[in-house]
Structure formats: C-alpha cells, structure tokens
C-alpha positions as CSV (number, residue, x, y, z in Angstrom):
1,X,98.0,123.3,113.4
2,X,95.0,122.4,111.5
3,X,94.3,118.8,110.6
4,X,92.3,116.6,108.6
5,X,90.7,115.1,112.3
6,X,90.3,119.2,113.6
7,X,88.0,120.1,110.5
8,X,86.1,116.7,110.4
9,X,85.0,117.5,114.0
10,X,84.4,120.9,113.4
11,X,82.0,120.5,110.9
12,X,80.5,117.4,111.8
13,X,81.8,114.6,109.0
14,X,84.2,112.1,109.1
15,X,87.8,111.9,108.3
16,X,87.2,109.7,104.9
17,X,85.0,112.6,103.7
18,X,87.1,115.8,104.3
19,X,90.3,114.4,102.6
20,X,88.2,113.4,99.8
21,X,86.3,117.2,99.2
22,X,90.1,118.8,99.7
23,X,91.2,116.2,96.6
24,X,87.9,117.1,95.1
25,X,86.8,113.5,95.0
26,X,83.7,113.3,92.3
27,X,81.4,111.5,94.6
28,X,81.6,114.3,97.1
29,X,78.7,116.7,97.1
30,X,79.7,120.2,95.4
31,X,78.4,121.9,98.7
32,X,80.4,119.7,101.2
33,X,83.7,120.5,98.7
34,X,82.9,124.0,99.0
35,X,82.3,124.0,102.6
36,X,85.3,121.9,103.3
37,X,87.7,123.8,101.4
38,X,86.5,127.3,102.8
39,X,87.2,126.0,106.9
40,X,90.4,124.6,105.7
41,X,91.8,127.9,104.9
42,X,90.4,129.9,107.2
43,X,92.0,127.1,109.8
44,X,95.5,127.4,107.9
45,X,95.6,123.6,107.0
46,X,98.2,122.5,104.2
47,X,98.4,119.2,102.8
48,X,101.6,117.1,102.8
49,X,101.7,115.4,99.3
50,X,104.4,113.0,101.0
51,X,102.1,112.4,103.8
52,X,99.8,111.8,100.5
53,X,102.5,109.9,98.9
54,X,103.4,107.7,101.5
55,X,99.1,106.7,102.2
56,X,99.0,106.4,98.2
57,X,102.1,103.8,98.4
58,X,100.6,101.7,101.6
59,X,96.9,101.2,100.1
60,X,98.6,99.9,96.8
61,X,100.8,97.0,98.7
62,X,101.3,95.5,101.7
63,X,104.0,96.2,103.9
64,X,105.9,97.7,101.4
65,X,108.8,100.2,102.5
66,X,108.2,103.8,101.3
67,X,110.8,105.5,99.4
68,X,110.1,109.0,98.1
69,X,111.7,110.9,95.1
70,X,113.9,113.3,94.5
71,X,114.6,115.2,91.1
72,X,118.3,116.2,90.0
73,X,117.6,118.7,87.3
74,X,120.8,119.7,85.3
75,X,120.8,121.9,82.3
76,X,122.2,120.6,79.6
77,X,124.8,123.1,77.3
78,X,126.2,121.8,74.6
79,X,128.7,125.1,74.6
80,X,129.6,123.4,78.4
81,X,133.9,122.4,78.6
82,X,134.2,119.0,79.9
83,X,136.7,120.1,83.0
84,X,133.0,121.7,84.3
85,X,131.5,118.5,84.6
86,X,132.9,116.3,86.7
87,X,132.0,118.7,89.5
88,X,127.9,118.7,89.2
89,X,128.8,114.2,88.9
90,X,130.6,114.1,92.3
91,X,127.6,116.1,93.3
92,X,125.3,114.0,92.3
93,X,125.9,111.1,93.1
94,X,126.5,111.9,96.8
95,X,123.1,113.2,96.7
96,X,121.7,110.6,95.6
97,X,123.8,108.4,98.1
98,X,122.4,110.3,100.9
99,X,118.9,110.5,99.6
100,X,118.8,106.9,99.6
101,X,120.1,106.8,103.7
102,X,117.4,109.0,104.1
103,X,114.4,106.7,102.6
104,X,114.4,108.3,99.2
105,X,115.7,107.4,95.8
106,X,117.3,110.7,93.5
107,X,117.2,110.9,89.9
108,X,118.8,113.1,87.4
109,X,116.2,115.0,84.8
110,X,118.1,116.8,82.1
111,X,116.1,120.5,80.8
112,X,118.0,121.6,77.3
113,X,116.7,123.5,74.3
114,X,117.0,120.3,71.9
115,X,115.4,118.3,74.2
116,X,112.9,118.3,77.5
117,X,111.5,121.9,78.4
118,X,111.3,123.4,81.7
119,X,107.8,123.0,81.0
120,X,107.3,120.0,79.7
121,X,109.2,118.9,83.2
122,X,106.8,120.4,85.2
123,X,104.4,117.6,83.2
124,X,107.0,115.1,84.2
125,X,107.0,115.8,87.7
126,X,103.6,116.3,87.9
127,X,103.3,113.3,86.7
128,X,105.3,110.9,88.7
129,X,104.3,112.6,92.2
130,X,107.9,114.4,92.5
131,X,108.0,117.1,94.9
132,X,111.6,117.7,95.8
133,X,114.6,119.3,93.3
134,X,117.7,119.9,93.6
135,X,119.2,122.0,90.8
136,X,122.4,121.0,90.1
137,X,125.6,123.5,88.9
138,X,125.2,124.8,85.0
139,X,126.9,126.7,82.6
140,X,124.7,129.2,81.3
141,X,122.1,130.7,83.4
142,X,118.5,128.4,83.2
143,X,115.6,130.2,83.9
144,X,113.4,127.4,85.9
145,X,110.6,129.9,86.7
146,X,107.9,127.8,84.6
147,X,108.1,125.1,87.6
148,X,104.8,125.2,89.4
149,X,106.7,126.5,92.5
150,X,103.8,125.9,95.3
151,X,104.1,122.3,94.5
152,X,107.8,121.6,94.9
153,X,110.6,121.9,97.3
154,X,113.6,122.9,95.5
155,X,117.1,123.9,96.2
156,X,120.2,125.5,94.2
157,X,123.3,123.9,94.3
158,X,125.1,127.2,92.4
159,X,125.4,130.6,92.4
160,X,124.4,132.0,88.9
161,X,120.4,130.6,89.1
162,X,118.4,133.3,90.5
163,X,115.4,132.5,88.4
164,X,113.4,131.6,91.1
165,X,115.3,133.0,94.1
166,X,115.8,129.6,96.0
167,X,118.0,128.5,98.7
168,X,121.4,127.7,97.7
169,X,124.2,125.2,99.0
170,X,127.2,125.7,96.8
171,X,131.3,126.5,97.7
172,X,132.6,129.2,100.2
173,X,134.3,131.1,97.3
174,X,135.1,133.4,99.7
175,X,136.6,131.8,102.5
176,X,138.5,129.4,100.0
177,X,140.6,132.3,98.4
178,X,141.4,133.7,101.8
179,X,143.0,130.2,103.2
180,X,144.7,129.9,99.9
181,X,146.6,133.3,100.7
182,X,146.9,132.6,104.1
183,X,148.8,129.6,103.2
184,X,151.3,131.2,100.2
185,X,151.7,134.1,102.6
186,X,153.3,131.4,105.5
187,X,155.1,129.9,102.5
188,X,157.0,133.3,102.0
189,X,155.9,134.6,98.5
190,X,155.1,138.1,98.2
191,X,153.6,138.8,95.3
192,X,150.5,136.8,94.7
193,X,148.5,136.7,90.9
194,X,144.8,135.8,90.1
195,X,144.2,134.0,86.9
196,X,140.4,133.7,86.2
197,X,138.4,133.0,82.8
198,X,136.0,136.1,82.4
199,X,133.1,133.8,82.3
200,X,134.1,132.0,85.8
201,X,134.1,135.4,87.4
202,X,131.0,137.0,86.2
203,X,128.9,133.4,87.3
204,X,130.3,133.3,90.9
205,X,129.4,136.9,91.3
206,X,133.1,138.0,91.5
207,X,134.1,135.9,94.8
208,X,137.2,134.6,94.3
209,X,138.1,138.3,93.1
210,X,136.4,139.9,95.5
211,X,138.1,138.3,98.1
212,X,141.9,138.2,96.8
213,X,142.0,142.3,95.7
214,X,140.9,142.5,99.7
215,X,143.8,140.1,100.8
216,X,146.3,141.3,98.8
217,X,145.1,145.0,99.8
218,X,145.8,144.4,103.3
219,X,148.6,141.7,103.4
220,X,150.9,141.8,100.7
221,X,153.0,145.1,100.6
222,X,154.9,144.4,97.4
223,X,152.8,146.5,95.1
224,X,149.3,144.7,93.9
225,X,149.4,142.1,91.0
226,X,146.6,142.8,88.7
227,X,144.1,139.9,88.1
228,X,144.1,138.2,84.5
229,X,140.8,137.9,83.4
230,X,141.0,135.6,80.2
231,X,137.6,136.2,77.6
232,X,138.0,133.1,76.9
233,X,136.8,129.7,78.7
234,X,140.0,129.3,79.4
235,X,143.3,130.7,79.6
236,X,145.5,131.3,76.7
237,X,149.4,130.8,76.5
238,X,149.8,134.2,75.3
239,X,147.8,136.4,77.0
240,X,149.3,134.3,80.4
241,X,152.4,134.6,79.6
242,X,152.5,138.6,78.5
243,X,150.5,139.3,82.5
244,X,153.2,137.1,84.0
245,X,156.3,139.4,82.4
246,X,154.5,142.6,83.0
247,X,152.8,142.1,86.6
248,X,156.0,139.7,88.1
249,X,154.2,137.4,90.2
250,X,155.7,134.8,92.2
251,X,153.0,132.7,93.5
252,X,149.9,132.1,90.7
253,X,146.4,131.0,92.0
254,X,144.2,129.6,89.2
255,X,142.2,126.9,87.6
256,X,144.6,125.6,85.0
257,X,147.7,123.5,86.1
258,X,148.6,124.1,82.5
259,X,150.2,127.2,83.2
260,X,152.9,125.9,85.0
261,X,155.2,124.7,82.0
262,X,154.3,128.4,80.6
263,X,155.7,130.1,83.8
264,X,159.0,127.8,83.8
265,X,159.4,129.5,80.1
266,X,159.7,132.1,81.9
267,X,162.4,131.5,83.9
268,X,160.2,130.3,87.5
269,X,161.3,127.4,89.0
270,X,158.1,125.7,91.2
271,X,158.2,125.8,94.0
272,X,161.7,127.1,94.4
273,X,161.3,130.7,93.1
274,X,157.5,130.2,92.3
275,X,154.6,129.0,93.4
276,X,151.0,127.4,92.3
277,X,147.9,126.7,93.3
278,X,145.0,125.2,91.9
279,X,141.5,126.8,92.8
280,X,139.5,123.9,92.0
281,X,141.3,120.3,92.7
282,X,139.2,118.5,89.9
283,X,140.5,120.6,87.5
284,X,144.4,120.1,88.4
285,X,145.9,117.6,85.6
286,X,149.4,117.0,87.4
287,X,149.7,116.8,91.8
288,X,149.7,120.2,92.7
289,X,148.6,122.3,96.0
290,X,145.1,123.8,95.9
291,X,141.7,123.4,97.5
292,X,139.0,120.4,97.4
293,X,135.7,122.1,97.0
294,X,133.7,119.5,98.2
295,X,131.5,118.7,95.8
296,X,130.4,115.4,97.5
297,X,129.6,117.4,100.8
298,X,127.4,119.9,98.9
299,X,125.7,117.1,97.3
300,X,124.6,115.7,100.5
301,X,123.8,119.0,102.4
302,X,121.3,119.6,99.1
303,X,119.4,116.1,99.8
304,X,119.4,116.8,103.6
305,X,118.0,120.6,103.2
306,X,115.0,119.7,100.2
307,X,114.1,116.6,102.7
308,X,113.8,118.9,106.0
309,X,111.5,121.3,103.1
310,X,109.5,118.1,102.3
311,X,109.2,117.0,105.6
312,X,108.2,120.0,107.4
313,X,105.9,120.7,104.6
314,X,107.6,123.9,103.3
315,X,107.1,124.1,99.6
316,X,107.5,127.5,97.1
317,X,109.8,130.1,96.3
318,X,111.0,131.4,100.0
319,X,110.4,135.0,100.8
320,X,113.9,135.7,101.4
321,X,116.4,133.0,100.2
322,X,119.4,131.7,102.0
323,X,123.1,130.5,101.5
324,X,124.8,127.3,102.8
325,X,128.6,127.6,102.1
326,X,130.5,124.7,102.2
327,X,134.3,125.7,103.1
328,X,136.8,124.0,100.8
329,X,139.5,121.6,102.2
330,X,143.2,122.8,101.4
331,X,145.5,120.0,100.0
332,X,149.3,120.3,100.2
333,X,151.0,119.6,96.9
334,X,154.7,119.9,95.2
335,X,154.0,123.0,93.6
336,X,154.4,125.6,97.1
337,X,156.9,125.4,99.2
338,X,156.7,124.1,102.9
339,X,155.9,127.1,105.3
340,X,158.5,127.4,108.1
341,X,157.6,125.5,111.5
C-alpha cells in the first residue's frame, strides 16, 4: 500500500513536502502539487483523515489523549408517536457508550424540515472534522444522499433508509417472528393472529409478515388466520375487535398490549383460553411475554462496524451493501401459557 514515505522516495522530496502538496498547502510550488498528486493515484494512496485527525490533535497539545467523533444523525418527525422513540434512545446511548470504550466520543445531530438540512449538515460535519455516522431509526423515509459520501463512513441502523444504500445493523425481523411461533406452538395454541399497523409493515419491508404467513403455512393446520393490517398508526378497538370475531384466533402477536382488555370482551381469558405476545418489549404497557429487540446491542454493533470503516480507511457508499441482524431475546411473561416439560 502506497504511503506518504513510498512517494517521497520515489520522487525525490521529503515526507514534510508530499503531505503538504496532497493538502494543497499554499507554499507548495503548483508543479510539485501537480506532480505529487498525479504518483499518488497512479500508486493507489488514500489519506486517512483520522490518521489526519489524530496528527492535527498531537501538534495542538501535548500528550493529550485522542478521542475521535462520531455523528448520531436522527430525523426528526414531528408526525413520529412517542411509543417509536424510546427505541432509537436505548440505541443511542449504547453507542455512544461503546464509542467512548473505543477512544471516541458520539453525538446526536438532528436533520428535520423546520430545522438543520441534510445539507447544511454536511457543513457541520465538514466543519468539525466528523467522519463517522451512524443513522439512527426514523419514521418517515430521509433521503441523506446530499452527504458528501467519499468523506464519511456511515452506517444504517434501520431498514426503510435506502437513500444511500449503506450497511445496515438493525433487528432480525425474521428470525424474531419464527421463535415467537415456535414458542405459542409448544404452548399448545393453534390458531395464531398477526396484528400489524399498515405503516410498520410497509417500513420493515414486510418481515414480520413475511415470515408468520410462512410459519403458519407450514405449522399450524387449523385453517390460516388472516393478518390485521390497521391504516392507522396504531390499532383501533373496532377494527381489532371485528378481525378477532371473524378470524377466531387464540394466540395474538402484536405491538399493543392494549388489546388484551379488548380480547377478554370477547370472551378470551389470557392465558387460559388465549394467548399474547408482544413483538416489541418497549412497547408492552403491562408484563407480558414477547421479544427484546435489543436495541442496546444494535447500538453498539453500529459504533463497532463505522470504527472498523474509519479505521481501515473505508469511506463512501459500498458497492454492494450488507445486513447485520441482531436476533431478539424471547422473554416469558403471564400472558402464554407454560409449554409442557
């Protein structure tokens, strides 16, 4: 790999004056910039700007312990419910927890149409010598593509931001759904029912769907149980209780814990006759059984994966982008029953 001593002994100068013509130092003759900058790519040398940052840091003070920064970008939507935040906070701050065992410090930018641009956060980071981003879970679907990509490392921490294709760490939608029916399937029920908000489905690309229509395809032989797809945010007593008289569920997987009281009017009694369980543990207002996504674990797999980028100097959009799912962790609760020994 090329380096700034390999191209100062190939053309004859010293170190001091090839990193000086690659930053286009003024006092550097135009020629020797020219001539420096043409050998450096046909060599394939690329500057580390935390290499940079880090000599920047120990000219300005002595002995001083270098701590690099990381961005937590989070779009801000004022049409965003407040059960979807507490996720992207737990996410955060483990992030920034193991950014700082890591030698760097993580703070949260917010983007928002009121307020700071994409581009005017480019100019921020810019600025302030930032390099590394993790974007964190949103509700609507941000379109960060005015970043000046070649300069930053960045990684996804959800599935609806495709604008840049980046990496992702986020949830094993997936896999989650297909312990969750393993485990109501050992608990005996036999006729398990989806309860989704339209607007969850459509942003995780149909995985929890996706993966209980295969389940209950091949596993539960009591006829299938049509998913209720609410339009709205969230799940209306109505509209719940109307798809639980006409599809006769006895086990419910779902977000809202609120929907217990609504099956008991009808005549369930959890966990005796029916069952619950709640796809998202933050979300669950009273002790129930359902699945820990982990937020805190996807926050720190997001600092450790933009601070491998930084440090092996891998910067811009990737050619072809990658997943890191990060399996739930199932929790037993008082609303299924005990599966036999």
């Amino acid at each position: 790999m090329a380096t700034i001593r390999s191209l100062a002994a190939q053309l004859g100068l010293s170190r001091a004056t090839v990193s000086e013509a690659l930053r286009g130092v003024p006092r550097v003759r135009a020629e020797t910039i020219t001539r420096v900058r043409a050998a450096a790519e046909a060599a394939g040398y690329k500057s580390n700007p935390l290499a940079a940052a880090l000599m920047s840091q120990l000219r300005r003070s002595a002995g001083g312990t270098f701590r690099g920064v990381l961005a937590l970008v989070e779009a801000v939507d004022d049409g965003r419910p407040k059960y979807a935040t507490e996720f992207p906070e737990k996410l955060r701050q483990a992030a920034r927890e193991r950014a700082r065992e890591l030698g760097f410090e993580a703070e949260r930018l917010a983007v928002s149409a009121k307020g700071v641009s994409v581009k005017r956060l480019d100019g921020i980071l810019k600025a302030r010598g930032i390099h590394g981003i993790i974007l964190l879970p949103c509700w609507g679907e941000p379109d960060y593509t005015q970043l000046d990509w070649p300069n930053y490392a960045g990684i996804y921490t959800d599935y609806v931001i495709h604008s840049p294709p980046l990496n992702t760490v986020c949830p094993d939608h997936h896999r989650n759904m297909i312990e969750a029916l393993e485990r109501v399937r050992a608990a005996g029920y036999k006729r398990p029912g989806l309860v989704l908000s339209k607007h969850i489905d459509e942003r995780l690309h149909h995985r929890w769907e996706g993966a209980f229509l295969v389940v209950q395809s091949h596993h539960f032989n009591r006829g299938p149980v049509q998913p209720l797809r609410s339009s709205g945010t969230e799940v209306q007593e109505a509209e719940f209780r109307a798809w639980f008289r006409e599809e006769r569920p006895d086990v419910v997987l779902g977000h809202w814990t609120r929907v217990i009281p609504w099956m008991e009017a009808e005549g369930a009694r959890v966990p005796g006759t029916h069952g619950f369980v709640c796809l998202n543990q933050l979300m669950a207002e009273v002790p129930c059984a359902g699945i820990d996504l982990q937020p805190a674990l996807i926050g720190r797999r997001s600092a450790e994966a933009v601070i491998a980028n930084l440090q092996q100097n891998e910067f811009g959009v990737p050619s072809t982008s990658a997943v890191l799912s990060v399996a739930g962790r199932w929790q037993d609760g008082p609303t299924l029953r005990s599966a036999p020994r």
